[in-house]
C-alpha positions in Angstrom: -27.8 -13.2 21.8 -26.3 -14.1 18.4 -24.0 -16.7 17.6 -21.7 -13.9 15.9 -21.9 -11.3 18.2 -22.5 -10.7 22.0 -25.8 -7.9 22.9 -24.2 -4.3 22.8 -25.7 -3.3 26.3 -23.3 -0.1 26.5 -24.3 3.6 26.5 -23.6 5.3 23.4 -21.7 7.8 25.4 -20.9 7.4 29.2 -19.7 11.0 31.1 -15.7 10.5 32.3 -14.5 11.2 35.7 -12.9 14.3 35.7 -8.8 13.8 37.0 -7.8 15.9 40.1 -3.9 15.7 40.5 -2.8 14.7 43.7 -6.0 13.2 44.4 -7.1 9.7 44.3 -10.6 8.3 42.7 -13.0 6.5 44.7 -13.5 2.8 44.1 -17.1 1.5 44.1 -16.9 -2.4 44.5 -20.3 -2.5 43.4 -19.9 -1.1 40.2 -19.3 -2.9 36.7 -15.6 -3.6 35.8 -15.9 -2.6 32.6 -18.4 0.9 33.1 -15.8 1.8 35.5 -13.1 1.9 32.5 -15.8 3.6 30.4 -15.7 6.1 33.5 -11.9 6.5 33.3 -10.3 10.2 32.4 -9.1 9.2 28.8 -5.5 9.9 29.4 -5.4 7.1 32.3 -7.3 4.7 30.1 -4.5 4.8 27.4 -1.8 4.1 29.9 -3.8 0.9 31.0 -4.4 0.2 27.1 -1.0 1.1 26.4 0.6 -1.1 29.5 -1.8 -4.3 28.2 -0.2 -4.0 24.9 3.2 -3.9 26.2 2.7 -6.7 28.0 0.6 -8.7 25.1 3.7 -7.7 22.8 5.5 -9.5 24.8 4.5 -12.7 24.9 3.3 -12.6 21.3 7.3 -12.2 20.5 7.5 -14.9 22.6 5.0 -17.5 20.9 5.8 -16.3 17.5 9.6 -15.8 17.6 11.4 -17.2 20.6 9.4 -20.9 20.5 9.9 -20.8 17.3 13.7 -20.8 17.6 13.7 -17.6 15.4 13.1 -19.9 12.4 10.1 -18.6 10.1 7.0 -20.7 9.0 4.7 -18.1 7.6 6.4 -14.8 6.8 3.1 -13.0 5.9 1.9 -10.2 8.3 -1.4 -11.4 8.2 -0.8 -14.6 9.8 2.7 -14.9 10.2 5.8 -13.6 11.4 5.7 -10.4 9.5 2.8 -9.1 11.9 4.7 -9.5 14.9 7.4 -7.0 12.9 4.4 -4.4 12.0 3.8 -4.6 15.8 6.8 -4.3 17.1 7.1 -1.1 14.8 4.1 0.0 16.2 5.3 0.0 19.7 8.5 1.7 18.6 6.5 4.5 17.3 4.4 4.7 20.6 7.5 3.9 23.1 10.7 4.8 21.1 12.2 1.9 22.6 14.8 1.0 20.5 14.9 -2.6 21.8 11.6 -2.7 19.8 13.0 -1.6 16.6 16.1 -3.6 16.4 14.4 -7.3 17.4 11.7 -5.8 14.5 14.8 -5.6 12.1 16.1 -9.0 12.5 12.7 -10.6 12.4 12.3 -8.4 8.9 15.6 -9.9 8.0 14.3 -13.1 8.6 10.9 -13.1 6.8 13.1 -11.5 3.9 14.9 -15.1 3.5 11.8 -16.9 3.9 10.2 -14.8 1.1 12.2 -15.1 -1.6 11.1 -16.8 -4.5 7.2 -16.4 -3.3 4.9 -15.4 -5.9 2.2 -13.2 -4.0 2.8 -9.5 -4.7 0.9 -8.0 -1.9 1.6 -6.5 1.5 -0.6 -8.3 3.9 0.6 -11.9 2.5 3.7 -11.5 -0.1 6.8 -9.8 -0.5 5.5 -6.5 -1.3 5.4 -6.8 2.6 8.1 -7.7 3.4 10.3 -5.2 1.3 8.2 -2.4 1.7 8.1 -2.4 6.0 11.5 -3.4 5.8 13.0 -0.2 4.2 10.5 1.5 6.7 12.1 0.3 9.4 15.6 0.8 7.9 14.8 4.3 7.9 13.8 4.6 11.6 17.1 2.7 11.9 18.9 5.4 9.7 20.4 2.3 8.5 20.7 4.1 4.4 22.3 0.6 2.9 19.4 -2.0 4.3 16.6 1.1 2.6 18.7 0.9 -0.4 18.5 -3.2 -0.7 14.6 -3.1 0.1 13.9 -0.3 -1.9 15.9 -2.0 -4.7 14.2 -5.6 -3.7 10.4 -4.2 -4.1 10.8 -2.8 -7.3 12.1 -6.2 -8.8 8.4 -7.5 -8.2 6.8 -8.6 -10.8 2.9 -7.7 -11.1 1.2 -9.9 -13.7 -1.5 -9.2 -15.3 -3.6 -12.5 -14.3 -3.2 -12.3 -10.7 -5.9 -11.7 -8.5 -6.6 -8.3 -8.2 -8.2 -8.5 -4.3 -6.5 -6.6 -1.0 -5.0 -9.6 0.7 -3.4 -11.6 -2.0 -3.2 -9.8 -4.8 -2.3 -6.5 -7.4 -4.5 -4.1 -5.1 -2.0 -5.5 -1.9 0.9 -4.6 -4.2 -0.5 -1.2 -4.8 -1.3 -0.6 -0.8 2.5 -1.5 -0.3 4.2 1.2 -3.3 1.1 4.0 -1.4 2.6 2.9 2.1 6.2 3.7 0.9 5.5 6.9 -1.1 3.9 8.1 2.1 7.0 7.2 4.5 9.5 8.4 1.5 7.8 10.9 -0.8 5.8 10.7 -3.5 7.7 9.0 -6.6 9.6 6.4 -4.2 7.8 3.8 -6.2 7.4 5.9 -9.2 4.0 6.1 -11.8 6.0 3.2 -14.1 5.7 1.0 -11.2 2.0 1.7 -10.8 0.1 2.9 -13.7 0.4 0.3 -15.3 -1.0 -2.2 -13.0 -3.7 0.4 -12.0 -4.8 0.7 -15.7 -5.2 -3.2 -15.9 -6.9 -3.2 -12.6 -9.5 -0.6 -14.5 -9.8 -2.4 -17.2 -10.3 -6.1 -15.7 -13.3 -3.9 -13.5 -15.4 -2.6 -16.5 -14.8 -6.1 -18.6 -16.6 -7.7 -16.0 -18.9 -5.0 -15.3 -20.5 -4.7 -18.8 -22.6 -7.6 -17.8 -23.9 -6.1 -14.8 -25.6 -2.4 -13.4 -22.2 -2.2 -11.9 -19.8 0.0 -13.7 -16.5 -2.3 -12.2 -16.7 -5.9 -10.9 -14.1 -7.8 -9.4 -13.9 -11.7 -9.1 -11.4 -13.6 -6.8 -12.1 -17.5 -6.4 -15.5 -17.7 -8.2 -17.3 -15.4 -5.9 -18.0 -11.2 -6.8 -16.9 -10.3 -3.2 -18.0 -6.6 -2.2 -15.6 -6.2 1.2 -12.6 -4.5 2.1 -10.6 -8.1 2.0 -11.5 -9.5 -1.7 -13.7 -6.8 -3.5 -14.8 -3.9 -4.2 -14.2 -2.1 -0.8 -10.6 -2.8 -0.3 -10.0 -2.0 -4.6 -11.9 1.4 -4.7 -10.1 2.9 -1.4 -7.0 2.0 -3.3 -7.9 3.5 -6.3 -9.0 6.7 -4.8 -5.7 7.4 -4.1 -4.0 7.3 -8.0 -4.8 10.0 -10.1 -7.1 8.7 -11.9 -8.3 10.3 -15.3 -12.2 11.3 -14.9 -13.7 8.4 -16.7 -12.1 6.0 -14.1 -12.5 8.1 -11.4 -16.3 8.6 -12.4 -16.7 4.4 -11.9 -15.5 3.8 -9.0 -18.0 7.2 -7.9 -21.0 4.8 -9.3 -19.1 1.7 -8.0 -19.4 3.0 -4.5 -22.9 4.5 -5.1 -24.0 0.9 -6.7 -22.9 -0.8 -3.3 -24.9 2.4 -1.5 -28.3 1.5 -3.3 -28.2 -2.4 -3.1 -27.0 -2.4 0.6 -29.6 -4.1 3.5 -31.9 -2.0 4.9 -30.1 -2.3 8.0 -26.9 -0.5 6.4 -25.2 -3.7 6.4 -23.4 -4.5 2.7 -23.8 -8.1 1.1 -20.9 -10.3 1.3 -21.0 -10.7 -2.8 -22.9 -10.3 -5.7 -25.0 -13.5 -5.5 -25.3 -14.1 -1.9 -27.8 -11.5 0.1 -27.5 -13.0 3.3 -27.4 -9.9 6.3 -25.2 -11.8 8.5 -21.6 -10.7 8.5 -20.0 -7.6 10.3 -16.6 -8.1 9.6 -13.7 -5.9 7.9 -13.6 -8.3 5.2 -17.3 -8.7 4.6 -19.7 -6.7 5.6 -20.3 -3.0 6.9 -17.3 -2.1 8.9 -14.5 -2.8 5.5 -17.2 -1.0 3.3 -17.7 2.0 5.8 -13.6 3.1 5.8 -14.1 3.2 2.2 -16.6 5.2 2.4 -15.3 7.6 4.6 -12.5 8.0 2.3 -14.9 8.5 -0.7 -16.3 11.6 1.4 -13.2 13.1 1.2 -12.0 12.5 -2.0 -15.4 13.4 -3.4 -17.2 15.7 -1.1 -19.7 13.9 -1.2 -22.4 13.8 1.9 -24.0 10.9 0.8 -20.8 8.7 1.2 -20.1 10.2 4.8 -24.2 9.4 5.4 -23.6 6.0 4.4 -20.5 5.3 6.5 -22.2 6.6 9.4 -25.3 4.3 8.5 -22.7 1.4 8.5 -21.1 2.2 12.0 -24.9 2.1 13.3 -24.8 -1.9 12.3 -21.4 -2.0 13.5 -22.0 -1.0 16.9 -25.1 -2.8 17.2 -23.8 -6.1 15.7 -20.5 -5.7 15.8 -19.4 -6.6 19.4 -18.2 -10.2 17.9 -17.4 -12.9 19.6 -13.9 -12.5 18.1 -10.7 -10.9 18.8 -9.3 -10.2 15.6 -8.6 -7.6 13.2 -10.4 -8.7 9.7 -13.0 -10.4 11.7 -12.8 -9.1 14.8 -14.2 -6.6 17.2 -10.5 -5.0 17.2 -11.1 -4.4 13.2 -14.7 -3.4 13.9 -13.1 -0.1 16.4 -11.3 1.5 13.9 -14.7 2.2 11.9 -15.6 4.5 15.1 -11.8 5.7 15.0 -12.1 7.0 11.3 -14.9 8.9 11.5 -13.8 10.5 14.9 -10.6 11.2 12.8 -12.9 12.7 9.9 -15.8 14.2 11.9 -14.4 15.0 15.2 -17.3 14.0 16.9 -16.5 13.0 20.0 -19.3 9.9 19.9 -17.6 8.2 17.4 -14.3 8.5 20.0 -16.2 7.1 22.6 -17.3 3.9 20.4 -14.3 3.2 20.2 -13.4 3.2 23.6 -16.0 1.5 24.1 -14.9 -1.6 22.1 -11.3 -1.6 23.4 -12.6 -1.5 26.9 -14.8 -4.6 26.3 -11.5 -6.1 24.7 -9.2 -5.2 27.6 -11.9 -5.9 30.6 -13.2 -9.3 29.1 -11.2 -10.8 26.1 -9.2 -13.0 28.4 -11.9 -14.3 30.5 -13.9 -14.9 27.5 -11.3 -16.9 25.4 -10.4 -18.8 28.3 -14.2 -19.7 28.5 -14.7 -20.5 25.0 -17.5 -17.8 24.4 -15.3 -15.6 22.4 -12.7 -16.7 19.5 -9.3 -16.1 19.8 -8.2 -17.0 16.6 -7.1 -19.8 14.7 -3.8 -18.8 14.8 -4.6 -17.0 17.5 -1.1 -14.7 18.2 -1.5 -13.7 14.6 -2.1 -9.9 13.5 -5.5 -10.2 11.9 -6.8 -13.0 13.2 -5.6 -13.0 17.1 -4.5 -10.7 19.8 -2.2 -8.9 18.3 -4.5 -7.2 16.2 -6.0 -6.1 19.8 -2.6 -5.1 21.2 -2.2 -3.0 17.5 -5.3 -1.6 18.7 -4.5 -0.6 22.1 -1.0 1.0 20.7 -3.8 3.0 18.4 -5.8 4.2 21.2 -3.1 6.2 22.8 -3.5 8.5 19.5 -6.8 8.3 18.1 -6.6 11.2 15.8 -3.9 9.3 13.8 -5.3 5.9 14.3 -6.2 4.2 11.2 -6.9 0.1 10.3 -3.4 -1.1 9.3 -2.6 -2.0 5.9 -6.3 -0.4 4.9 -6.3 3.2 5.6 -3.6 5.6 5.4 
């Protein structure tokens, strides 16, 4: 067994138990906990997923809210209280329970306070965030005056030109955030001034530091060329796919991808960066699992075979080594599940469904034990969206629907 990951000893697809109404299964006390919710008719499954969620939601508003005295420390959703927002959303959208919506409102309101004045632009860590899933939830609200002040809030954001450029902290985040709210409000919510400009800059910092390489764009954040879906070149070309692009730029990041394609491990793992060739991580942010959702959305955009190929290729290192022995979202086996979950959604094979399962029902049968044993991570903040259980309990919410499930604030 690795120290990363526990052995993958699950079938690739396991036959369920057909549902008779009015009829009650069998219970075999002999067999294995977790076959037997492999065994499950799906439909019964996702009430148990969906009734763990409910009942982690819970007591993550609890820890991250009511402890707290409603007074926010971190307002990011990646760590902070944002995420517990973005999941309370989530459970809305699931439930409809209002209750849900409006305690998501007043945390939003909160984290709006705490926000002001910070200088990160994205979604996952900076006011982008904050603005953008507030006017979201304004509109589930059909509250038209709060939409009006966040709308009105996100485009005073000021992009500059030598900020990082990187999903989590920096101009890509920012671009993620205007993409979420065109797709809730209509195209031209955040209008092509708002972008263009910082996705022409984002272009042109690529192919500077490109010229020196085989690499047509090249991103740096903090020293390091970073290839995943968190830093590099993953999390910036899935963004970019979605601007119109004129056909030189849209012709690099083709190569870009195609680049990563040549130079990955012959496992169908992808590098961490440039310089450091280590096959070791099989996370969202490094490794396979960010690089395949990009991927996936390169197949589309391109129609290009070898791009779905490759993402399938990366979900074979993903579901051998990516059972991890933590329960995140960027690092995380939760994270890891929605590379199964997007190629159901674009293949409709009914394997890649069942991967998926199979990871939540590892999650839901022995997270709890395992944490509370020490032989799995729960997170250094370990309530938060992407590095703790509520990036599981997203999950779960996600199962319920898996032909609209898609990794939050990465695919949309």
């Amino acid at each position: 067994m690795s120290d990363r990951y526990f052995d993958n000893f699950m079938l690739k697809y396991v036959e369920e138990k057909a549902s008779v109404p009015g009829i009650e299964e069998e219970q075999d006390d002999n067999e294995d906990s977790l076959l037997k919710l492999l065994k499950m008719p799906y439909p019964t499954l996702c009430e148990k997923l969906k009734r763990t969620a409910l009942d982690l939601k819970e007591t993550i508003v609890v820890e991250t809210w009511g402890y707290t005295g409603q007074k926010v420390q971190d307002f990011t959703i990646y760590t902070g209280t944002l995420g517990t927002a973005f999941l309370l959303l989530k459970s809305y959208q699931v439930t409809n329970n209002k209750n849900d919506l409006d305690l998501c409102s007043e945390i939003i309101k909160a984290c709006d306070s705490a926000s002001s004045g910070s200088s990160v632009v994205s979604f996952l860590s900076g006011r982008a965030g904050v603005c953008a899933l507030g006017a979201v939830v304004a509109k589930h609200q059909g509250n038209k005056q709060m939409v009006d002040y966040y709308l009105s809030q996100f485009k005073e954001i000021k992009v500059t030109e030598d900020g990082p450029v990187e999903l989590i902290r920096g101009r890509t985040g920012y671009l993620w955030a205007c993409l979420f709210l065109n797709k809730n409000f209509g195209d031209g919510t955040i209008p092509s001034t708002h972008t263009s400009p910082v996705v022409d800059k984002i272009i042109e910092n690529g192919r500077e530091m490109g010229v020196a390489s085989r690499c047509p764009l090249m991103f740096e954040y903090s020293g390091d060329i970073y290839w995943g879906a968190a830093h590099g070149l993953a999390g910036i070309m899935y963004v970019l796919m979605h601007f119109g692009l004129p056909p030189d730029a849209l012709a690099d990041v083709n190569k870009t991808l195609k680049y990563m394609i040549n130079n990955r491990f012959p496992s169908g793992n992808y590098p961490r960066d440039e310089a450091r060739r280590s096959d070791e991580l099989v996370y969202w942010c490094h490794g396979a699992p960010g690089v395949a959702l990009t991927l996936i959305k390169a197949a589309e955009v391109f129609e290009d075979k070898e791009f779905l190929e490759a993402a399938i290729d990366a979900s074979k290192v993903v579901w051998s080594r990516g059972l991890l022995k933590k329960v995140g979202i960027c690092h995380g086996i939760s994270g890891n599940a929605y590379v199964f979950l997007s190629l159901y959604r674009m293949t409709g094979n009914v394997e890649f469904l069942h991967k998926a399962k199979a990871f939540a029902c590892f999650l839901l049968d022995r997270a709890h034990k395992l944490i509370s044993e020490g032989q799995m991570h729960g997170g250094d903040t370990p309530y938060s969206f992407f590095e703790g259980i509520r990036g599981m309990a997203y999950l779960f919410l996600d199962m319920t629907d898996p032909a609209n499930a898609k990794f939050p604030a990465h695919e949309l």
